[in-house]
N, C-alpha and C positions, 0 to 999 in steps of 0.2 A: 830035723832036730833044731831047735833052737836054744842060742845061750842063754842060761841064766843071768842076768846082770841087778846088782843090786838098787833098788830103785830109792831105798833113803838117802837124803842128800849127806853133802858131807858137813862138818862143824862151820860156822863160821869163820873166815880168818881172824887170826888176832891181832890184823894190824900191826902197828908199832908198839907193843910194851915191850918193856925192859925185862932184863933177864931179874930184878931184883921184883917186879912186879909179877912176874910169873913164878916165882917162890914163894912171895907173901900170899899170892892165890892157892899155890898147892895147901902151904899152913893155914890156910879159912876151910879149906873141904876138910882137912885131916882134923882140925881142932874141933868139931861136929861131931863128930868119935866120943871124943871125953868132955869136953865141956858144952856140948847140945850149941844153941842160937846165941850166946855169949859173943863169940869172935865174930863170926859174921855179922853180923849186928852192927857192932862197933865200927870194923872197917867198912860198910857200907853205907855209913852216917858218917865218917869220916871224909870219905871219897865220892859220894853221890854227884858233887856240883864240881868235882875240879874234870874236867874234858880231856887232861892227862892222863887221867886215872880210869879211864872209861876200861880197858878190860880187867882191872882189879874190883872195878865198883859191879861189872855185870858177872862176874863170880860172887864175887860177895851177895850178890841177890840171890841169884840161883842157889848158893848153899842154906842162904837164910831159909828161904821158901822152901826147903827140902826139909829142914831141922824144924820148921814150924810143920808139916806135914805130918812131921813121925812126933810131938807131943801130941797131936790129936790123937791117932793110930794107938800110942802109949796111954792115952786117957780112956779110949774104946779098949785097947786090951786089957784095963784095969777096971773099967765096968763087967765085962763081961768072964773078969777070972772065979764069977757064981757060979757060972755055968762050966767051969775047967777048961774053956777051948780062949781066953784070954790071956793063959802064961804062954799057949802056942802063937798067940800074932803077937805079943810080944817079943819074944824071941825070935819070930821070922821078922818084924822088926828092929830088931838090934842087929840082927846077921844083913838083913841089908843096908840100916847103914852105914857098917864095916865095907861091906863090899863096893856098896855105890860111891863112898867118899872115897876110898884109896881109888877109885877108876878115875875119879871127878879130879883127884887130886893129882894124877900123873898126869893126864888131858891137859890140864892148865899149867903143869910144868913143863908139858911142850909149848906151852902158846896157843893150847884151843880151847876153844869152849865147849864145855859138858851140859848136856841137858839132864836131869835126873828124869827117868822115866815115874810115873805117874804121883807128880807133885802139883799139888794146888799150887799156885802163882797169886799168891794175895798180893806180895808185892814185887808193881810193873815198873 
């Protein structure tokens, strides 16, 4: 018999941020919730260029790129609500990203980085 061992690696470390940078990262995944690419946005053009800020700025991407994934998703399940099966990927788009930002958002209130699984990454 052999062990199972899991072969995905683990998050990246989060280096040195601060405990105030790791709150203001959880509040960019959770504000994706109710206000969509608004916040993220902002603090990632805020913080893009300061070298201090590098693990608030690479949350800040990663949630943008997630909130920009689910308007498209939101655009295709708004095309396709002719056919009725459009309020359903809406809705399993809305339930996930509930689900994926409150995961995203405690992750980076430890100090780790969250990958959202299947997001276009338009912006690197």
């Amino acid at each position: 018999m052999s062990d199972y061992q899991n072969t995905t690696p683990p998050p990246a470390p989060a280096g040195n941020s601060s405990s105030d940078d790791n709150t203001i990262a959880m509040l960019v995944h959770l504000s994706g919730i109710i206000l969509s690419f608004i916040v993220p946005l902002i603090i990632w053009l805020v913080n893009k260029d300061n070298q201090d800020k590098k693990f608030l700025s690479d949350n800040a991407k990663e949630a943008l790129n997630f909130q920009i994934t689910l308007i498209g998703v939101y655009i295709i399940g708004t095309i396709l609500t002719i056919i009725l099966i459009g309020a359903l990927i809406n809705f399993a788009a809305w339930i996930a990203c509930i689900v994926f930002s409150i995961i995203a958002g405690l992750a980076a209130n430890k100090g780790q980085t969250y990958r959202y699984p299947m997001t276009i990454r338009l912006i690197k």
